[in-house]
Structures are given as structure tokens and as C-alpha cells.
N, C-alpha and C positions, 0 to 999 in steps of 0.2 A: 899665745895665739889660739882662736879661735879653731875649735876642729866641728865639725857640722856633721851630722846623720838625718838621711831626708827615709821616710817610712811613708808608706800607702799602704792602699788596700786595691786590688786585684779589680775591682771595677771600672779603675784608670783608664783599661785598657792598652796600656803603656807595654810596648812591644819587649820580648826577653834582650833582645841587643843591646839596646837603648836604657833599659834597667841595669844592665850589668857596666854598661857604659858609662855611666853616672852613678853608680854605686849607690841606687837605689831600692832599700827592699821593701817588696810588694809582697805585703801579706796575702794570701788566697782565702776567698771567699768562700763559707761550706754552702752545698747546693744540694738541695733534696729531688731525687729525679724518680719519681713511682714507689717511694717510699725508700730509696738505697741515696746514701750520702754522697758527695764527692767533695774535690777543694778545685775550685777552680784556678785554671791554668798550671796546677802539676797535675790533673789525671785526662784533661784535655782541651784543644786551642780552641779558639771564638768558630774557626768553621768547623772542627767536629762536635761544639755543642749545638749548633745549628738542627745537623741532622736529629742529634737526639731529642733535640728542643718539637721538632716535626713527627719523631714517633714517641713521642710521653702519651702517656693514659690521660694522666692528667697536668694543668700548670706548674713546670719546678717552681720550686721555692728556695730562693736563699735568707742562709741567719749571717745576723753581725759576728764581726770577729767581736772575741771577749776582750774584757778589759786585763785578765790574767795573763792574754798573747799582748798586747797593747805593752803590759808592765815589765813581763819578761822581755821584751825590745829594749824598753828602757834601763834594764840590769845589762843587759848585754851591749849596749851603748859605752854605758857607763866602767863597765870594767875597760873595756876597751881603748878606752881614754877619748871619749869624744862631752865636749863640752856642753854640745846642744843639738837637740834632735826637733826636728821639724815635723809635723805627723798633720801629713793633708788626707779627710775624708771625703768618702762620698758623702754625697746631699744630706747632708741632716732630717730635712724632711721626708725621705722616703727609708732611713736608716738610721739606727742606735749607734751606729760605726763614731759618729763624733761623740757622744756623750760618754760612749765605752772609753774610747781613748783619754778623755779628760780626767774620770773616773780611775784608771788605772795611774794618772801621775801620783792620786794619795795612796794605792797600794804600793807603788815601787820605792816612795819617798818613805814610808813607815816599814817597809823592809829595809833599805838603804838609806838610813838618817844621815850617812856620812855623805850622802851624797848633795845635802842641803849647801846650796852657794855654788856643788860645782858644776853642777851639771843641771841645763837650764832645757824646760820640755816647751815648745807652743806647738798647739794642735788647733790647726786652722779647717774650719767646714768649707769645701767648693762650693757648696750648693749647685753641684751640677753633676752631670755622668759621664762617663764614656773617657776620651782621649784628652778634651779639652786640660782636664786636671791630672792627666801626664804629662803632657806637652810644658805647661806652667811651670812643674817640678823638675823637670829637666834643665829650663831656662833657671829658676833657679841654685840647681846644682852648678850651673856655668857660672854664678853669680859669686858661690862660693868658692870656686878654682879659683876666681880673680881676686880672693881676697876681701868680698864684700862681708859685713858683717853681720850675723845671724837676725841683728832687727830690722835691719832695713832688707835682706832676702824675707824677711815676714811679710813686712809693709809691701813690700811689691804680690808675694800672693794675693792677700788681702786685697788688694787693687785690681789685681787681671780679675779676682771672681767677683768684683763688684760691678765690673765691665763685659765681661763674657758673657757671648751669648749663642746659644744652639736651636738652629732649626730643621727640624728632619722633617720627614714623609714616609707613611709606612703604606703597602702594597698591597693588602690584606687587612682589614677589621678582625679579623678573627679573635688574635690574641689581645688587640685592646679589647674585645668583649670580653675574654673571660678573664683577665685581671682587672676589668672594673674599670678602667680608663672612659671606657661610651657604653653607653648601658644599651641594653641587648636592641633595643625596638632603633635606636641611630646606627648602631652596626648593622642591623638586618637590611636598612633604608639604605643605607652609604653603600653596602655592596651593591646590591639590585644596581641601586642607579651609577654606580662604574664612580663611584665618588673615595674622591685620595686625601686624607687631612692632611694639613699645615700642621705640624706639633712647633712652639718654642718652649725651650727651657731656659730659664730667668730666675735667679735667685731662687732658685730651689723649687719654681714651681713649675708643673706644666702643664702647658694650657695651647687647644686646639684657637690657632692665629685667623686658618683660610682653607678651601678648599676647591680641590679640582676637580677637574672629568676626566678619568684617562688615564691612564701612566703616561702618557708620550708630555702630559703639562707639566708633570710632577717639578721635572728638573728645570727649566725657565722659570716656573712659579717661586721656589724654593730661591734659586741663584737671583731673580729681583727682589725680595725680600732681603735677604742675605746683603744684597749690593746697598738696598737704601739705608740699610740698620746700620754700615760699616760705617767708623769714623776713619777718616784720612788715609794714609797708607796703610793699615795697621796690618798686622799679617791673618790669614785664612786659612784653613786646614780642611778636611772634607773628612766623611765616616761611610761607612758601606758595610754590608752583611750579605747575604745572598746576593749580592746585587752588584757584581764586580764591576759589569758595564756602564751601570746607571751611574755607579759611584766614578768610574772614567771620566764620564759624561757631563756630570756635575763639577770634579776640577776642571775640567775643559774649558766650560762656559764661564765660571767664575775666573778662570785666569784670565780669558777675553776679556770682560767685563772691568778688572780691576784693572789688567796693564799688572799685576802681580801674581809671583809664583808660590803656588801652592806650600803649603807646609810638610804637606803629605797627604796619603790614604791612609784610611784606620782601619781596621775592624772594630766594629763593636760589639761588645760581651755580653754573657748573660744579662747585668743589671738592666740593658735594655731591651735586648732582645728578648726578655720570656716578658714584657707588658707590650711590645712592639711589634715583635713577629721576626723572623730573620729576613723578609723580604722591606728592609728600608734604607733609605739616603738621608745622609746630612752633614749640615757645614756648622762650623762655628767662625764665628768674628768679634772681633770685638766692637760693642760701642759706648754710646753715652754713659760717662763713670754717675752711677745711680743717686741722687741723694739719701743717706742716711735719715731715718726717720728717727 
């Protein structure tokens, strides 16, 4: 019988209940804050990096976990008697997180030769951030209580992130100027004129959709986007930072909208809030399953 080990990394956003509840372990991301390190999510939660994220000198920086934490998971797997480990990363394209983890199956395999046949590793890229790629890993942990088998809980990953999709709004141009997201002369323009971006993230990339005037448009703008991208019933979740209300706000109108109930509120963590700013909203949904090119 199949025994499953499901492993992230700390950018999930995946709340500590829910992780323990699912017997999922969430690697913590190291984060550099004015020159002094931290690991996010054991020295502190998504709203007291907020604060700190609003008195930095300058933009934190996070590194990839190594592929040495990556291999040592999979030794500890593997004593443990588990057959197959599941190792979903943040977006590849904004992180080494997936390459590291792929990279560490030939360390732990040339430490543990024995372990050739028994224990079987797939390391799947989200190509996304925040909750979306907790929420995924959860369903799949339920997939595996029931008995489904390690290839087809892959094939379903693979599936939801070839279909996911996230659309926020942030509050502030600030921090997209200075991590390079809109270059200084559209952030200067966008505040002056009371202008709020559209962000989607789509296959790992992300890209300024629409914009508005106002914060009071933010959450209509975002929740009709959101509604025409959905397919069918599918289910919705929402994401919020500073922004308890607006994130209220936003399941609100999106449960009106669909006739369905939310999945939840999230917080979201560093990986977006130090290119975001702590003041933003956003939803994910799912839609059209993408063609492979």
C-alpha cells in the first residue's frame, strides 16, 4: 500500500492548522530583513511580517531553500517508511525552489542507493503563489486518505495549476517600484492619478490585466474579472494583507456573484507581499484548462 509525504515550501501560505491537519510539511523560507536573516513562518506570521515589511530600510529578500533541505526531507521520508513524497514549489519562475528540489532527488538517491525502486519523489512547479498552491495540496492530501494513488494525486496537481488562476490589486505602487514590477516614472503617474493595477498570475507569470481610479473600484473590478475567467461552478477562495476589510468585501461580492461559498480568506506572505506592498486583495479561480504548447 501506498504511504504518500506531501512537502512545500512556506510561500503557500497554507495556514499552521491546516498543515498539521494534513500532515503537510512546510519548509520555511529564509528572508533577509536590513541585513539580519529570518525563516519565515517560525520567527513570524504573514501580519507581523507586514509591520516589518513597512519599517525595512530597505526591500527584504528572500533565498530558495537548498536542495540539501529538499534531500534531507527525502531521507527522512524514506526511513520513515513512506513510498512517495510529493514536493509542490513556488513558481519556478520567480524561484530556484523547483530546480533545488529536483536537484536534491540525485543527492538523496546517491546517499540512499537502497532507496532505488522504493521510494518514488515527483516535484511538481505551481507556477503560482500565495494560497492557491496550499489549498491544491490539501485537496490532494484528502485524495490520498481516500486511497487514491500517488499518480493520479500528481495528475490532478498538475491539472488545478494548469487551470488556476489569481487576480489581486494592490493599494500602494510603492513596493512594485522598488522590486521592479512598474518602473519608477508608471508608479509615480499611477499614484498621482489615484490609479489601482489589475495583477493576474498565470502560469508563472505576472502581468498588469486593468486598472482603476480609487480604491472603492478595486473590489467590483477585480470580483468581474474573477466572475468572467471562472469556469462553471468551480470553487473560489479570496487573499487579503492589510486589508481585512477589502478582503471581507471581496468574498462578499464574489459569493453574490457566483451563488457559491467562498473557500476562505488567506493571508498572504512575504513572497508577495515584499513585490506587492501589504496593502492588497485577491481571488483565485479556476478556469480554462491551458493548452500545452
Amino acid at each position: 500500500m501506498e504511504k504518500i509525504k506531501f512537502i512545500t515550501d512556506s510561500a503557500c501560505d497554507l495556514p499552521q492548522e491546516a498543515a498539521q491537519e494534513f500532515d503537510i510539511t512546510v519548509l520555511p523560507i529564509p528572508i533577509t530583513i536590513d541585513g539580519v536573516g529570518y525563516l519565515e513562518r517560525v520567527d513570524f506570521t504573514p501580519q507581523q511580517f507586514y509591520k516589518r515589511l513597512l519599517d525595512a530600510k530597505t526591500i527584504p529578500v528572500t533565498s530558495h531553500i537548498t536542495a540539501i533541505a529538499f534531500a534531507e526531507q527525502y531521507k527522512q521520508a524514506y526511513q520513515q517508511g513512506y513510498t512517495h513524497v510529493v514536493v509542490t514549489t513556488i513558481n519556478s519562475k520567480g524561484s530556484n525552489m523547483f530546480d533545488a528540489a529536483n536537484m536534491a532527488k540525485s543527492l538523496f538517491f546517491d546517499e540512499c542507493p537502497d532507496a532505488e525502486g522504493k521510494l518514488t519523489v515527483y516535484v511538481i512547479d505551481s507556477k503560482v503563489y500565495t494560497i492557491p498552491y496550499g489549498y491544491a495540496q490539501c485537496e490532494a492530501a484528502k485524495m490520498a486518505k481516500n486511497g487514491k494513488p500517488c499518480a493520479e494525486i500528481a495528475e490532478y496537481l498538475i491539472d488545478f495549476f494548469d487551470r488556476v488562476e489569481v487576480y489581486f490589486a494592490v493599494y500602494s505602487l510603492e513596493f512594485a517600484k522598488k522590486s521592479g514590477r512598474i518602473n519608477c516614472a508608471a508608479a509615480f503617474v499611477g499614484d498621482v492619478l489615484g490609479l489601482r493595477p489589475i495583477l493576474s498570475i498565470i502560469d508563472g507569470e505576472m502581468k498588469i490585466v486593468d486598472k482603476v481610479r480609487g480604491d472603492k473600484n478595486v473590489v467590483p473590478k477585480l470580483a468581474e474579472i474573477a466572475e468572467k475567467r471562472r469556469v462553471g461552478d468551480t470553487p473560489f477562495l479570496c487573499i487579503r494583507a492589510m486589508t481585512d476589510d477589502v478582503g471581507e468585501q471581496l468574498t462578499d461580492l464574489m459569493q453574490q456573484k457566483t451563488g457559491v461559498q467562498s473557500l476562505g480568506l488567506y493571508y498572504a506572505g512575504a513572497s508577495i507581499a515584499i513585490n506587492a506592498g501589504p496593502r492588497l486583495a485577491g481571488v483565485m479561480i479556476l478556469g480554462e484548462k491551458r493548452t500545452k504548447k
